[in-house]
C-alpha positions as CSV (number, residue, x, y, z in Angstrom):
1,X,-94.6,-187.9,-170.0
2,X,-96.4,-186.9,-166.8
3,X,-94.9,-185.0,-163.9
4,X,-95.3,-187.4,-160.5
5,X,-94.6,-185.7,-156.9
6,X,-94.3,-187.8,-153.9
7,X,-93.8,-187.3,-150.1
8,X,-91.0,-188.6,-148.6
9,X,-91.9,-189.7,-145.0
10,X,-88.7,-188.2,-142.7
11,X,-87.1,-190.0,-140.0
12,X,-85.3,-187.4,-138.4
13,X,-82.3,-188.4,-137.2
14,X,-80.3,-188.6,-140.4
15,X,-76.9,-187.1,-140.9
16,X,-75.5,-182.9,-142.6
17,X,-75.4,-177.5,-148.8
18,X,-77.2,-176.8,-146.1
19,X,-81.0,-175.1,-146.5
20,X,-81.4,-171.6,-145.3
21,X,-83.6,-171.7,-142.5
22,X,-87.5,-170.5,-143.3
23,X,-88.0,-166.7,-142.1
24,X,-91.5,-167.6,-140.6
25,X,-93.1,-165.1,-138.2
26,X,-92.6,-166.7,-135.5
27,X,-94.3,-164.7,-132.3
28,X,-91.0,-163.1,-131.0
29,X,-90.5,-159.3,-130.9
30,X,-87.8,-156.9,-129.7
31,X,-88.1,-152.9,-129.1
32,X,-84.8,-152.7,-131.2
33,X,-86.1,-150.8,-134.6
34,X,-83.7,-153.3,-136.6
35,X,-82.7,-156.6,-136.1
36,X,-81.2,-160.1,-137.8
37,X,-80.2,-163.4,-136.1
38,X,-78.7,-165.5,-138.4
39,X,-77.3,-168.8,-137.6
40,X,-72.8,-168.9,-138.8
41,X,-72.6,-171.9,-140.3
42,X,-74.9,-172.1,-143.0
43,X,-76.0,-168.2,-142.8
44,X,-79.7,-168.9,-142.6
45,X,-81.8,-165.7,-141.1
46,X,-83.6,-167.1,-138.4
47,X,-85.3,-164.4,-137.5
48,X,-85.6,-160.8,-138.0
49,X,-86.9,-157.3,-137.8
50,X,-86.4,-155.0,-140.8
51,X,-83.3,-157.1,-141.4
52,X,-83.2,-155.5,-145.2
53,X,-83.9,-151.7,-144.2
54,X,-80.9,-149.3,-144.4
55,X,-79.9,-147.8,-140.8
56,X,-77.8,-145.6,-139.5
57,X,-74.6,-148.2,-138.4
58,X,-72.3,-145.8,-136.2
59,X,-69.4,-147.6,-135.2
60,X,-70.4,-151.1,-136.5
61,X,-69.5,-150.0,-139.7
62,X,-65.7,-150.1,-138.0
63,X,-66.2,-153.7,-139.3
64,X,-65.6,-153.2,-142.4
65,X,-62.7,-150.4,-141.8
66,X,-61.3,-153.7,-140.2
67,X,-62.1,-155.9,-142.8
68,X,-60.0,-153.9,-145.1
69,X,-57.0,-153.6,-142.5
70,X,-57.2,-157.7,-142.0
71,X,-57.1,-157.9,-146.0
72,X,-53.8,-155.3,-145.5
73,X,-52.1,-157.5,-143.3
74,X,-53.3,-160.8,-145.2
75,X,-51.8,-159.8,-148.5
76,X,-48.7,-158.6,-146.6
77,X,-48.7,-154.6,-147.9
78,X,-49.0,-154.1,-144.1
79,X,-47.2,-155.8,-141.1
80,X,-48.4,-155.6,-137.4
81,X,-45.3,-153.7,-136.1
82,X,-45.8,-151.3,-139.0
83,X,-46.3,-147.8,-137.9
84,X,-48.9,-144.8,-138.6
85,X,-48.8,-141.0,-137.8
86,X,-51.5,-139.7,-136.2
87,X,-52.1,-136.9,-138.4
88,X,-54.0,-133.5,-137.2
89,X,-57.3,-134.1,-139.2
90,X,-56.9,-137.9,-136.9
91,X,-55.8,-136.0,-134.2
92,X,-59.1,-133.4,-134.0
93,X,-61.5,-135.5,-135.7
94,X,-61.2,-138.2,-133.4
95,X,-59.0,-138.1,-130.8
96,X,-58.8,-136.3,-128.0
97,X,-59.6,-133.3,-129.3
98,X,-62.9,-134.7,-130.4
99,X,-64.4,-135.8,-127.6
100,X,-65.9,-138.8,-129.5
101,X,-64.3,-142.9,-128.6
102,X,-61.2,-142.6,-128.6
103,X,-57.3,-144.5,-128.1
104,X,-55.8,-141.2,-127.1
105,X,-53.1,-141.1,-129.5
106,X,-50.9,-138.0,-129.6
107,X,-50.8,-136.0,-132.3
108,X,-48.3,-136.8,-135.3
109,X,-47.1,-140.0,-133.0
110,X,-46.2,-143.3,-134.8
111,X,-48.5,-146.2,-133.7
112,X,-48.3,-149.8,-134.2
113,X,-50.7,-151.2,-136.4
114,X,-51.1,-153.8,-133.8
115,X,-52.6,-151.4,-131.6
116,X,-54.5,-149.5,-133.5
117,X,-56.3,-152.7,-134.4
118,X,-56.8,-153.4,-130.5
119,X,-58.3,-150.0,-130.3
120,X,-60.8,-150.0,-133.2
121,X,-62.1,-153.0,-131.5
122,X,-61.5,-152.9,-127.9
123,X,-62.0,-149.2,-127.4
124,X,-64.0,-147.9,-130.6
125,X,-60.9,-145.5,-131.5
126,X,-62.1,-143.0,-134.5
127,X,-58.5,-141.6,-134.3
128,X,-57.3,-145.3,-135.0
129,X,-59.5,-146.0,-137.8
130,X,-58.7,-142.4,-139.9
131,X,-54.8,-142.8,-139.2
132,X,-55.8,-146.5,-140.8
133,X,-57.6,-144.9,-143.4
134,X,-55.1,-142.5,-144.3
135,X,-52.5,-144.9,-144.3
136,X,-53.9,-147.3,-146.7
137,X,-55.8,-145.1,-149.3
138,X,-54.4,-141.6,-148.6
139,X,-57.7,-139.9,-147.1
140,X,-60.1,-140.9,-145.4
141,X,-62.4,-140.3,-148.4
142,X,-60.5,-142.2,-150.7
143,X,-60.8,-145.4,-148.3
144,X,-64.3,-144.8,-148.1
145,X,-64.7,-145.7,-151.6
146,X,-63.1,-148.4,-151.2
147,X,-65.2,-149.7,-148.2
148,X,-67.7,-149.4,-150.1
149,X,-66.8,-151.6,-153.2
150,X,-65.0,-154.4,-150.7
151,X,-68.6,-154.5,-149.2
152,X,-69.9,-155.1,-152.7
153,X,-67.3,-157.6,-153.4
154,X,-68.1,-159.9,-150.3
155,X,-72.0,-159.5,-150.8
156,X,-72.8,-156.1,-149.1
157,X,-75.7,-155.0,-150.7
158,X,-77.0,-152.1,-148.8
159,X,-74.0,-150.3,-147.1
160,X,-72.6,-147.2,-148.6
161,X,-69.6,-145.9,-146.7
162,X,-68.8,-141.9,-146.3
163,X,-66.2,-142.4,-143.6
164,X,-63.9,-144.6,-141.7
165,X,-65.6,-144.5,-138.3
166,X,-69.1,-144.6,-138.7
167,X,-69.4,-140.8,-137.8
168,X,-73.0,-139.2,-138.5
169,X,-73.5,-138.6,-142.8
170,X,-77.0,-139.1,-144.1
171,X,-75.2,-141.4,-147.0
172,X,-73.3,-143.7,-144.7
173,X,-76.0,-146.8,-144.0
174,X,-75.8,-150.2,-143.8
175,X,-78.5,-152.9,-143.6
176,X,-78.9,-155.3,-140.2
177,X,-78.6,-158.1,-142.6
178,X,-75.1,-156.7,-144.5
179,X,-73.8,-156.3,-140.7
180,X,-74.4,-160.0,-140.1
181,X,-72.7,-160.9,-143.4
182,X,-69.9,-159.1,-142.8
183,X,-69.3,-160.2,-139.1
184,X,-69.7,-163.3,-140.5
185,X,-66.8,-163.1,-143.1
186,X,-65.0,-161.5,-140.7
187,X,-65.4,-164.8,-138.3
188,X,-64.7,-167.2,-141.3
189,X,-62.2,-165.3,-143.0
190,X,-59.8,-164.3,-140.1
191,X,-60.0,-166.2,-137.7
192,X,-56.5,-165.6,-136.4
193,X,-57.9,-162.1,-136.0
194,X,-60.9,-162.9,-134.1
195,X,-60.3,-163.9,-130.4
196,X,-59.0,-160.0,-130.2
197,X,-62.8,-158.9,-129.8
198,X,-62.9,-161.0,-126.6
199,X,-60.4,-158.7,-125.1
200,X,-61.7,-156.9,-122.4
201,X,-59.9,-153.9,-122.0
202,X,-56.6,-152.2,-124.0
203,X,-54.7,-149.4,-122.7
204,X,-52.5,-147.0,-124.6
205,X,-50.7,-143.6,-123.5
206,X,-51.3,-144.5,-119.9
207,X,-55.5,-144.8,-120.6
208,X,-57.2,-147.7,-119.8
209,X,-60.3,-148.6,-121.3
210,X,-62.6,-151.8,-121.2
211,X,-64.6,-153.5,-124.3
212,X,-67.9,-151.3,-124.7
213,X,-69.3,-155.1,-126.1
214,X,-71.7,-155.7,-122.6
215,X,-72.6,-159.4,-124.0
216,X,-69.0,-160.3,-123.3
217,X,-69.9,-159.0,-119.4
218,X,-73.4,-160.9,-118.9
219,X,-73.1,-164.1,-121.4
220,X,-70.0,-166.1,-121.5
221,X,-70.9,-167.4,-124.6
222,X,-70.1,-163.8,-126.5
223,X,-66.9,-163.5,-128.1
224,X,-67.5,-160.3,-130.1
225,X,-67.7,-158.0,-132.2
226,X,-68.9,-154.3,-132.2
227,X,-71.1,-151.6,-130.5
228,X,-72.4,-148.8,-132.4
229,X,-74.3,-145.6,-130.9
230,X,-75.1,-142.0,-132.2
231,X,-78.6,-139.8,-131.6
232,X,-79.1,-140.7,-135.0
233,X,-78.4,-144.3,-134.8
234,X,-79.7,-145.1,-131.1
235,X,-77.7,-147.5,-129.5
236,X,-76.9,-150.8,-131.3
237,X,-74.6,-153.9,-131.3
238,X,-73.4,-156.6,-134.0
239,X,-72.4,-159.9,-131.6
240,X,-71.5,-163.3,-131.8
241,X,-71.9,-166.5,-129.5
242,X,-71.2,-170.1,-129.5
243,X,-72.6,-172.6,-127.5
244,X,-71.4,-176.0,-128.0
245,X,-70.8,-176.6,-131.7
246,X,-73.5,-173.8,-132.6
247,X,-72.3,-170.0,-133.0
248,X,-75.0,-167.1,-133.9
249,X,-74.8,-163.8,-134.9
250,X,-77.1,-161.0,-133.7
251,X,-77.5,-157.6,-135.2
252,X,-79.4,-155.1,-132.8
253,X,-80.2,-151.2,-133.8
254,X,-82.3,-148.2,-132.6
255,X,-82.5,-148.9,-129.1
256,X,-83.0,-146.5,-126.7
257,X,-80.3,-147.2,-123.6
258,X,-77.1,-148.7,-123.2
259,X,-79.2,-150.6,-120.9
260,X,-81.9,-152.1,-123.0
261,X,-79.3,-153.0,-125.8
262,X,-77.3,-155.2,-122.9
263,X,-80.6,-156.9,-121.8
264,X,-81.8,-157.6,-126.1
265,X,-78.3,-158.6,-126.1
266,X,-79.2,-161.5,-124.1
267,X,-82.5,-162.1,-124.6
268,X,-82.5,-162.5,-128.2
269,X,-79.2,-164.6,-128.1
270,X,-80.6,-167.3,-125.4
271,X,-84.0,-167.5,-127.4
272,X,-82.2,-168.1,-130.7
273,X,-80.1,-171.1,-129.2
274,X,-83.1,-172.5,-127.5
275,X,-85.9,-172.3,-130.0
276,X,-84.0,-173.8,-133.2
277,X,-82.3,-176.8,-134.0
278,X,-80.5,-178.2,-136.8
279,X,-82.1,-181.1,-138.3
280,X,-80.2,-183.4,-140.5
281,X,-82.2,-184.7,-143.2
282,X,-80.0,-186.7,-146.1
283,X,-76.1,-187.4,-146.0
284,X,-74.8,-187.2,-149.4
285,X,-75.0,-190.4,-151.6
286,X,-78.1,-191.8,-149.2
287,X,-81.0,-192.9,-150.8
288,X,-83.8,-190.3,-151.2
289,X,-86.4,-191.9,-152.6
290,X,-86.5,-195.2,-155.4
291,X,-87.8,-194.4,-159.0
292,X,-89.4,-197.3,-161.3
293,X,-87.5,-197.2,-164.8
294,X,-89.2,-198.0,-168.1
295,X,-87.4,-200.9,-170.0
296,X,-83.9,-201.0,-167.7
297,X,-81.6,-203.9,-166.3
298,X,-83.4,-203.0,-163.2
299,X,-86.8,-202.2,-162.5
300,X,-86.0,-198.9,-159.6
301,X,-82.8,-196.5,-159.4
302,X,-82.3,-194.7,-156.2
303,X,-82.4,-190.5,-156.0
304,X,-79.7,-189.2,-153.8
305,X,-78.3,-186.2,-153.1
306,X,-74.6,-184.8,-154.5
307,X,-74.4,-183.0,-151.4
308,X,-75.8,-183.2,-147.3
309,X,-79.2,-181.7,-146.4
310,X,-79.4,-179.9,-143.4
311,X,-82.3,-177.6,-142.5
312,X,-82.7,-175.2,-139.2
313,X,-85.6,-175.1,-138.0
314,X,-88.1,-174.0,-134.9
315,X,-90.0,-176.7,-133.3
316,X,-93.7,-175.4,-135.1
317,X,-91.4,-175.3,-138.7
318,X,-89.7,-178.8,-137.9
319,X,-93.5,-180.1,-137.2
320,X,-95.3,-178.7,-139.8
321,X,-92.2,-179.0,-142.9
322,X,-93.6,-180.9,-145.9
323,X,-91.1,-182.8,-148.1
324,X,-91.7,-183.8,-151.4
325,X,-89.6,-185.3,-154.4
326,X,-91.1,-184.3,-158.1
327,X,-90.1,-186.1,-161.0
328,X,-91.1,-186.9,-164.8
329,X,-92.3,-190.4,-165.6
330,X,-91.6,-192.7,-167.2
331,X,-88.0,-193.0,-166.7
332,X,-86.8,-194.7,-169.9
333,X,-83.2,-196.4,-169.9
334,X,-80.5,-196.1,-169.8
335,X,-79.7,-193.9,-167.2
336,X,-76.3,-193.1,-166.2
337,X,-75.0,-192.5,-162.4
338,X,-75.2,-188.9,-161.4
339,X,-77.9,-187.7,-164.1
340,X,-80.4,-185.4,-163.1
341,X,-83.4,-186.7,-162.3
342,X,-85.4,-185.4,-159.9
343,X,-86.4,-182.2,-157.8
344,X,-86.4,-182.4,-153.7
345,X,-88.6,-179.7,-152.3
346,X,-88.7,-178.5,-148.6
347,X,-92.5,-176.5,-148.0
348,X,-92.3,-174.6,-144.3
349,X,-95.2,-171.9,-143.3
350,X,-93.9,-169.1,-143.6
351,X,-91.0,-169.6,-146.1
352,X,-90.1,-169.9,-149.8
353,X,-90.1,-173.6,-151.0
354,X,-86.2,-175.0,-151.4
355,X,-85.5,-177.1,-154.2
356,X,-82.2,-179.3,-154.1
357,X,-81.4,-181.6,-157.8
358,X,-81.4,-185.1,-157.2
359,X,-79.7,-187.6,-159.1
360,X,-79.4,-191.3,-160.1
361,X,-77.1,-193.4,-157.7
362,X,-76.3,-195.8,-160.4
363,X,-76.6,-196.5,-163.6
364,X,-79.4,-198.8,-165.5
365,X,-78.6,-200.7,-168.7
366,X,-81.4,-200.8,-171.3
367,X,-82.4,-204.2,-172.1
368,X,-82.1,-206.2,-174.6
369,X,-84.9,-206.3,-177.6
370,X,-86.5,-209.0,-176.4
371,X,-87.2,-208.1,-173.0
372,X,-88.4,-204.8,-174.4
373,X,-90.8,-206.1,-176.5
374,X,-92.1,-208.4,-173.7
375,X,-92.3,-205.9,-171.7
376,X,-94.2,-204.0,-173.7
377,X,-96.4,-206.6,-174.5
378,X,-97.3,-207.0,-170.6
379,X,-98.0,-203.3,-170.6
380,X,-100.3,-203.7,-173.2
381,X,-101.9,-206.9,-171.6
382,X,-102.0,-206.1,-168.3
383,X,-100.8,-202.3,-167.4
384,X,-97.6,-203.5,-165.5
């Protein structure tokens, strides 16, 4: 047996699993100290900056205190017209008393769920997310915890939560690429949630306050999610945009102005939709590549794919991507349809090689005795 690699020469114009795009260094940079672009559909990091480097969140990590409120109201232990008391440690911790963002809730008032949910996203409301917190797990500690293993369960493998609000604790990180994730899921999961972060402003107890999100001010294409700042944390922002059929996320942290995180907003986001492009390589059940097969009905089988090939890629990547197909041969019959045959390998500067199975598209009898030995014969005779 010897192990043969070809190179598949790509039209690309094909159809749409989905390969992560290549984290090459491409020549961009940002003054944020953290930040991840990732493309929604298929996840890929496009780019970054210290995407995997724990941070100080602020009041991104309000994403996940929503995540666990959506879950609430999924599973139906909590309705939308269901109310909560403001209790005093709500009250002076982060309402009005606090001086921190803030609905304006009175203290030991009942509040709609519904609008507490408008306020942790609309106005940043710490006394919304405690009188949540309280509500579901008792204290705010004990829903901390259980932040914290949620994150775990939906992939979160560098946020630890010490709070409900994001407030300052030197154990309360995240990681730009775990804030991506979870915006992500929070896109995919509930979506009947979701157009609520396009809100621009929510007023409750008479108080009027817009959306701190400034993308959804200077790009039309920003529909969420959440702004974070504390001197700790600088001032950062976890948003989403779709243009067309394509949505990114961006995950910005450490900058130094309200001002500057408004203008990376947009920067980064109109970069990210003009320098890469999904390229479809290989529909599923399309012909790969054809193998020769030792001693079958049939002389080739073709390699396909179980599942559509999709890569996203700058224009330098797209130009320079190397694709390859490694196999062992010979390939003796029979060989039945869908058996593994072969390995389809994606090389891009910059990036680990992707390897995607690919199998027979139909199956090959063996032949008869006959025909082996006389094929064997002109093997022997003349190589062929």
């Amino acid at each position: 047996m010897k192990s043969i690699t070809s190179i598949v020469i790509l039209c690309i114009a094909l159809v749409g699993t989905t390969l992560a795009a290549p984290r090459a260094a491409l020549a961009f940079d940002t003054s944020s100290s953290f930040a991840i672009l990732m493309d929604y559909e298929t996840g890929a990091v496009l780019w970054g900056k210290n995407e995997d480097e724990t941070m100080y969140p602020a009041s991104m990590s309000k994403l996940m205190t929503l995540d666990v409120l959506f879950g609430a109201l999924r599973d139906g232990s909590v309705k939308l017209d269901d109310e909560f008391i403001i209790s005093e440690h709500a009250w002076r911790t982060g309402g009005a008393a606090s001086g921190s963002s803030t609905m304006f809730a009175d203290l030991n008032s009942s509040v709609p769920v519904e609008a507490l949910l408008k306020s942790i996203i609309i106005q940043s409301g710490n006394d919304a997310c405690i009188a949540v917190a309280e509500a579901l797990s008792g204290s705010e500690e004990a829903f901390a915890i259980r932040m914290t293993e949620r994150g775990k369960e939906i992939g979160l493998t560098g946020s630890v939560f010490k709070n409900s609000t994001g407030w300052p604790h030197d154990e309360h990180v995240m990681t730009p690429r775990d804030l991506a994730l979870l915006a992500r899921h929070i896109i995919m999961e509930f979506p009947e949630y979701y157009p609520i972060f396009k809100e621009r402003d929510f007023t409750w107890n008479g108080i009027r306050q817009a959306n701190r999100n400034p993308g959804l001010y200077l790009d039309p294409s920003v529909d969420g999610l959440k702004t974070g700042h504390t001197e700790a944390a600088g001032y950062g922002l976890t948003a989403s945009a779709q243009r067309g059929d394509r949505r990114l996320i961006l995950v910005l942290n450490g900058l130094e102005s309200e001002r500057a995180r408004a203008d990376e907003t947009v920067r980064i986001l109109d970069w990210g939709f003009r320098s890469f492009k999904n390229y479809k390589l290989f529909a599923a059940g399309t012909p790969v590549e054809n193998v020769p097969v030792w001693q079958g009905t049939y002389a080739e089988v073709p390699l396909v794919s179980t599942s559509d090939i999709d890569v996203i890629l700058s224009v330098d990547q797209r130009r320079d991507m190397k694709v390859s197909v490694a196999y062992q041969t010979p390939l003796m019959a029979p060989v039945e349809a869908g058996q593994h045959i072969a390995t389809l390998k994606i090389e891009t500067p910059g990036a680990p090689t992707r390897e995607y199975p690919l199998v027979a598209g139909g199956s090959v009898e063996r032949q008869g005795i006959l025909a082996r030995a006389g094929g064997a014969l002109m093997h022997m005779l003349f190589g062929s």
